[in-house]
Every structure is written in C-alpha cells, then in structure tokens.
N, C-alpha and C positions, 0 to 999 in steps of 0.2 A: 617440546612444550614451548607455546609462545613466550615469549619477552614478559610481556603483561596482562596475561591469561589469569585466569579467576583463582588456578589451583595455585599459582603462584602469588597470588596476592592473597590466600587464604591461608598459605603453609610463612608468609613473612607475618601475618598477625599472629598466627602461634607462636611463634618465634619472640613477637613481641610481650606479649604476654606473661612467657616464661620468664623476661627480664623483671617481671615483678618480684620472685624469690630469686633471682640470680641476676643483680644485676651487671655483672660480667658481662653477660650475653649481649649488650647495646653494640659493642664494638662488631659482631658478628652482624647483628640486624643492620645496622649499617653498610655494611658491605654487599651483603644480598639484596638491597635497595639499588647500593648501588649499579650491580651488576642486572637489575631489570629493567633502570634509567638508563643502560647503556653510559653512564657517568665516567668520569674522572675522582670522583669521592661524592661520600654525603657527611653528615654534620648533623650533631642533635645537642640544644642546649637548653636546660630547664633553668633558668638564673630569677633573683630577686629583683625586683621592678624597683625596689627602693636604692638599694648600693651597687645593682647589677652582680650579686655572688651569688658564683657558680652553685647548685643544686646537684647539678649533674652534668658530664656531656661527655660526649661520646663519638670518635668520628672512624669510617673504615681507614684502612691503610693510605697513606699518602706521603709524599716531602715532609718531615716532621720539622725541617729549617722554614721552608715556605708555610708551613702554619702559622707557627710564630711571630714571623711574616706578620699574615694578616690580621693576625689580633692589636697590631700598631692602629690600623685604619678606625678611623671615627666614625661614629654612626652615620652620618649624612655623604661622606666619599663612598660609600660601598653602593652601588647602584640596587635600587630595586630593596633596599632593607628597611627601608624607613614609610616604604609605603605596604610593604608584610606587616611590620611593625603597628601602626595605624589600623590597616584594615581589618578584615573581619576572619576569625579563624576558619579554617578546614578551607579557606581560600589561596591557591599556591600563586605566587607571583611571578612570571618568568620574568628577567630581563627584557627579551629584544620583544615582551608583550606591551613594555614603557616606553622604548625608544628604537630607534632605528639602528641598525648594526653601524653607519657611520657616526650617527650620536654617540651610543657606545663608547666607537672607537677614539672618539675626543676624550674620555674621560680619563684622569690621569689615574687612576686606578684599574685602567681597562693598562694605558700605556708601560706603568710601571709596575705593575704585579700579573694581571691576568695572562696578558700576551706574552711576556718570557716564560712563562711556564705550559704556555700551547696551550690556554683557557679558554672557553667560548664567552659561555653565559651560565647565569645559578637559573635557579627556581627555589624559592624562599617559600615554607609554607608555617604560619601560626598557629601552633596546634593546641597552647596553652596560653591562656589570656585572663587572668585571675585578680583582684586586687593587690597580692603581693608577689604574684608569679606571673610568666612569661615565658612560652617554649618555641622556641623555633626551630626548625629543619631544613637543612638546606642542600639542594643537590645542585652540582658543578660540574659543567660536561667540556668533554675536548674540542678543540680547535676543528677538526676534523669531522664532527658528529653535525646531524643537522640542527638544526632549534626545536628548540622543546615544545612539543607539541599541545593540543589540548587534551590527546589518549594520554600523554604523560602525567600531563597537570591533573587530569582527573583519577589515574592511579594513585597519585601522591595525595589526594583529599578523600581517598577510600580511607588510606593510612590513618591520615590525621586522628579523628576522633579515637581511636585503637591506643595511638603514641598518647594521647592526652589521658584516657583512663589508667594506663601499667604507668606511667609518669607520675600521676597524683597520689595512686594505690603504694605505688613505692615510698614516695616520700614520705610517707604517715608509717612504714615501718625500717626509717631509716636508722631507728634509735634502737629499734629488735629486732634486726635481720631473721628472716627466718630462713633454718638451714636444713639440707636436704635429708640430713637421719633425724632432723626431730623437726619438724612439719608443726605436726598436731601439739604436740608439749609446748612448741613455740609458741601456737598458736595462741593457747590458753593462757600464755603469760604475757601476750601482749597486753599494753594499756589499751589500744584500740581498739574500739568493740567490733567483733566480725560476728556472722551470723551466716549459716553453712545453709544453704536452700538447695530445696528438691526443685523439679522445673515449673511447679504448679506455686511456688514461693513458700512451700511445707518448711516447717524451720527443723533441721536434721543435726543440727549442734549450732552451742552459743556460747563463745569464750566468756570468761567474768565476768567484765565490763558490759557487753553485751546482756547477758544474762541479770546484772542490776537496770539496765536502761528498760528493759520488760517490765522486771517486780515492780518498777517506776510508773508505770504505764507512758512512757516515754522516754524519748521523742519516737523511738519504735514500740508496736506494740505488736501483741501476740493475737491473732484473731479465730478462734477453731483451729490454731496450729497452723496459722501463714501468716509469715511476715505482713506486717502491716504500715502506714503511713498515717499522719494524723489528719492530712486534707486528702480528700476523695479522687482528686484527681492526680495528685503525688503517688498515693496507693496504685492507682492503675498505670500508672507509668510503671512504676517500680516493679509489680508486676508483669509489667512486660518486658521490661528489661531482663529479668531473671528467665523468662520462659525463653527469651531471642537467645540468650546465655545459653539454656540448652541445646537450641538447635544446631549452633556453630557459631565459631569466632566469627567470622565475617559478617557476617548479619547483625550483629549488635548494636553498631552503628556507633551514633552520640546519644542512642538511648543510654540510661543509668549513669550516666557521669554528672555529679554532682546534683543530684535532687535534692530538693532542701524540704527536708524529713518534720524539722522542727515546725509546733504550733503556734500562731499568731501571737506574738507578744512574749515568745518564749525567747531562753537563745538559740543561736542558730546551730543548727548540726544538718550536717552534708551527707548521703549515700554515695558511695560508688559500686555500681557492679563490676564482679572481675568472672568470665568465666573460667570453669575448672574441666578441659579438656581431656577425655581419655587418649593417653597416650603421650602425654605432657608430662615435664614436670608438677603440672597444677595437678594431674591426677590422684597426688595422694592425698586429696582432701576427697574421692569419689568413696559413695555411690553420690553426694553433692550434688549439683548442678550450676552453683554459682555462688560465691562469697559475696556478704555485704560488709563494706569496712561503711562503717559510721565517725565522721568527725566531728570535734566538736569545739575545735579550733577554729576563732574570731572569722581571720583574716584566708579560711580556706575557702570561704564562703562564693561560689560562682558569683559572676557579674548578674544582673540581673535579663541581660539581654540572653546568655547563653541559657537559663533558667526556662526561660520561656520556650527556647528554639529546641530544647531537650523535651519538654513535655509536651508539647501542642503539634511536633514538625513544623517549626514556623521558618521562613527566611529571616536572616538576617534584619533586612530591612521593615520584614511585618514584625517581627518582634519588637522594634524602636519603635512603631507603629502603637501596639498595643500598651506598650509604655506609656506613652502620653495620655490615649484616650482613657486607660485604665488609672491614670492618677487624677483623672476629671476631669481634664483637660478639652475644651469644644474640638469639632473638627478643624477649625478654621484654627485657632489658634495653636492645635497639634502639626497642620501640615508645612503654618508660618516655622515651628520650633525647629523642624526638620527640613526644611527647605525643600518640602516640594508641594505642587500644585493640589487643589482640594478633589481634584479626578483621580491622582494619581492612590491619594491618601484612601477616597473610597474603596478602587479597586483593594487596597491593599486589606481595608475595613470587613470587605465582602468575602474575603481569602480568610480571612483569621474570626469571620464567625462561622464560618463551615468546619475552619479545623475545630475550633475550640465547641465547639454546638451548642453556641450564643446566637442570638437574635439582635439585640440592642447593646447601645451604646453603655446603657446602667449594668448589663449584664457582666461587659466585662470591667469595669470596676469593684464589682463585688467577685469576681473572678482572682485579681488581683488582691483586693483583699484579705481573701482565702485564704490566699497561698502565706499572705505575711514576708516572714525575713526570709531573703535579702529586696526581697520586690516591694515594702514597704519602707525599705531604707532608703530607696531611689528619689 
C-alpha cells in the first residue's frame, strides 16, 4: 500500500472520526499521519484565540524533554507559524515553501532546537479558525527525509476539513462524554441536540433537545420526515452533507461543518455533520447514516468566510469576494477593500455566480441576506 494512497487516507479519517466518542484515539491518529508523512512526529492543537487554552491536543510519540522544549518558543521564532496562523485553513504551510533551506538555517530556532535533534522542516496546516477557537496541525520531518512535497501538502488538506469537523463535534460533548456501553442513553441525555439521519436526511431519532428544537419549528425543522434548514440553500447543503456522510468518510469534505441552521434575525445555531461508519465505533448509532449536532452557543458561530466556502464550494479568496459585494459594496470599491485589481475581482465575480446560480450583483446581496447570522454580523 502506497505512503499516501486513497485507502490510507480513507482508513486515517475513520480513525479520525472515532476520536469523536473516544477521544484517546488522537494520540493514535497522530501517529498514523505521521508514519504516511514519513515524519519525525505530528501535533494537533485545538486552543482558545482569547488566552490561547488548550481544548485539546494531541501529539504521536516523540522526546517528551524536547517537547517541552518547544512550547518556550514564541509565536514569531517558530518559522512558518504565524503565516499557518494568518492564512487560510485546509491551507498547509511548509517551511522551506517560505524560505530557502540556507534562510532556515540562519534562524535561531532552526540553530538551537531543530538541528540537534536532526530536524528538517514542519508543515503547519489550520484546520480550525473560529472566533474563539483555533486548530492547528503540525507535521515535522527528519534531517534525512526530503522536503515536503506538494503530494504531501495536499494529503494533509485532505485531512484538514475531517480534523476540523470530529474537533468541534467533540468539543460540544466535552461536558457528556459519550461512552461505548451507553451510546444511545448518552445520547439522549445530552444537552446538545443531535438528530440521527438516514442518507436521504430521514430523521431516524431525535435526543430531547433536538426533539424541542422541531415542536419549535426551529432552528431545525421536520419537513415530510427530513431534516430540514430554515434558508433554502443551508437546507440543500445540509442535505448533502448527510447523503456524502453516507457514501464514505472521505468524501465529505468541508461539506456540513458549521452551517448556520438559524433564521434571519434569529440566534445563531451551528450544524455539524459527523458520519456513522459501519464498522466503526460510530456504528452503534446504525441503521443512521449521519448525526447532526446542532449548537447554539454564541461564539461557536463559523467565521463568515468559511460559511460561504462550505455552502457555495467557493475559494477562499471568492468568498472574501462575495463578502463585500454581498454587503453592497460597488465593484470598485470591493476590489480597493481587498487589494486587488477590478479584472481580477470580475473574474472572481464570474466564478461565484456560477457556483451560487446568481446572475447580478443585487442577487447576491439578497443571497447573503438570506442566509443572516453570522453573515449579517460581518
């Protein structure tokens, strides 16, 4: 079996996934990364953007003195962190993709940590970017190994969106863990509403919470007996999140991670899809096909850039795009906000009314609209 063949990036998202009821399991996933990175270690930390506290994190085997080590270093010494940091998630960073291996090798962090331990280069990738959260992963390859390639860097932003859904699904049941002889009793007594889907979004059980957020007619609602969304195009997402759920973990992508369920002017509530694997621990929630955890917590609320790049497939940079012109904003003065040229803004213009299947520029501000919080908070 290759290095970074499909089956093995298919069997490390399952893997990932099960870290949602067992979070034990990260230090494992870890290591399986890093043994298909051909690494030296990898590194996963979900922390708070406000006081930087740890949520979670998780690292394969390594020096546990040279860990320690590194957590002295400040964010701007550590090469390559602060532009993972910055940039745009499911984007991985290599080092020597920023500097030259003799740049590098100037760097007193390269001189006094990386090199005595026979350290090459990381590759840093963001996989959580939230208003009060922040995840990052990092893999760290030997002296010995070549540079991290772009088959590598493109493994590692398969991952991403995977690490970012079982990361946010867990934390929402970090106050009710659920355990493997009581699954479903757990379930039921979470505060978090879940809602148990067939692959068509048939709603096949609804813990409490869940089951008051229906008799509500919101922020989910019940439609012929399929989960539903209160704006038309959140609905069809979500809907297909749950069907890609059935087909297989890999495929799911950055679909259903954090769709924002709630109606215009309402408060905000989040979906996340998790799928439920035959053959998994997730499977004892089967004949299911997919859980929705619904939040309804303030600050869980996705960015509004990632909002859009989950519903529409938009890049990065057409989602900042449709931000501006969707808050009213002229072309001219959208592509001045953003710094780039009014060619480059079209093109982007012309890309995001084919994904979204708009025509005009009023289209998608009533687009945006629509959808409300958090895209009205922008």
């Amino acid at each position: 079996m290759e290095r970074l063949s499909s089956e093995v990036l298919g069997s490390i998202i399952g893997d990932i996934y099960d870290c949602v009821l067992n979070p034990e399991g990260w230090a494992g996933v870890m290591t399986r990364i890093t043994t298909a990175m051909d690494a030296a270690y990898t590194t996963i930390a979900l922390a708070s953007t406000a006081d930087n506290h740890g949520r979670f994190a998780a690292q394969s085997p390594w020096n546990p003195v040279q860990m320690r080590v590194l957590q002295d270093y400040d964010f701007d010494a550590i090469p390559g962190l602060k532009t993972a940091v910055i940039g745009d998630v499911d984007t991985p960073v290599a080092t020597l993709s920023l500097m030259s291996e003799a740049e590098l090798g100037q760097t007193a962090f390269f001189q006094n940590w990386a090199e005595p331990q026979g350290l090459r280069e990381a590759c840093i990738t963001k996989f959580v970017h939230t208003s009060d959260r922040i995840g990052l992963m990092g893999c760290t390859t030997w002296a010995d190994r070549g540079i991290i390639s772009a088959e590598d860097q493109h493994f590692l932003a398969l991952l991403s969106p995977h690490l970012r859904r079982a990361s946010l699904i867990g934390d929402l049941l970090d106050q009710a863990r659920v355990t493997a002889s009581l699954y479903r009793q757990a379930l039921d007594n979470l505060a978090v509403p879940v809602v148990l889907a067939g692959a068509n979004g048939a709603i096949l059980h609804a813990n409490g919470a869940a089951e008051r957020m229906l008799s509500a007619q919101g922020p989910i609602l019940s439609r012929n007996g399929l989960l539903q969304a209160q704006n038309p195009a959140v609905a069809r997402a979500l809907l297909e999140a749950i069907a890609s759920a059935a087909n297989a973990d890999a495929s799911l992508g950055a679909r259903g991670i954090g769709l924002p369920v709630s109606a215009p002017g309402r408060p905000p509530a989040v979906a996340y899809v998790l799928p439920l694997t035959e053959g998994t621990a997730r499977a004892a929630f089967r004949p299911a096909c997919a859980a929705v955890f619904i939040s309804t917590t303030t600050s869980a609320s996705p960015l509004p850039e990632a909002v859009l790049t989950t519903l529409f497939d938009l890049t990065p940079a057409e989602a900042r795009v449709l931000l501006r012109i969707g808050s009213g904003l002229s072309a001219s003065k959208s592509a001045l906000s953003l710094g780039i040229g009014e060619n480059t803004l079209k093109t982007h213009l012309n890309r995001i009314f084919a994904k979204t299947g708009t025509r005009r520029q009023a289209d998608l501000v009533k687009l945006v609209s629509d959808i409300g919080t958090p895209l009205a908070a922008h």
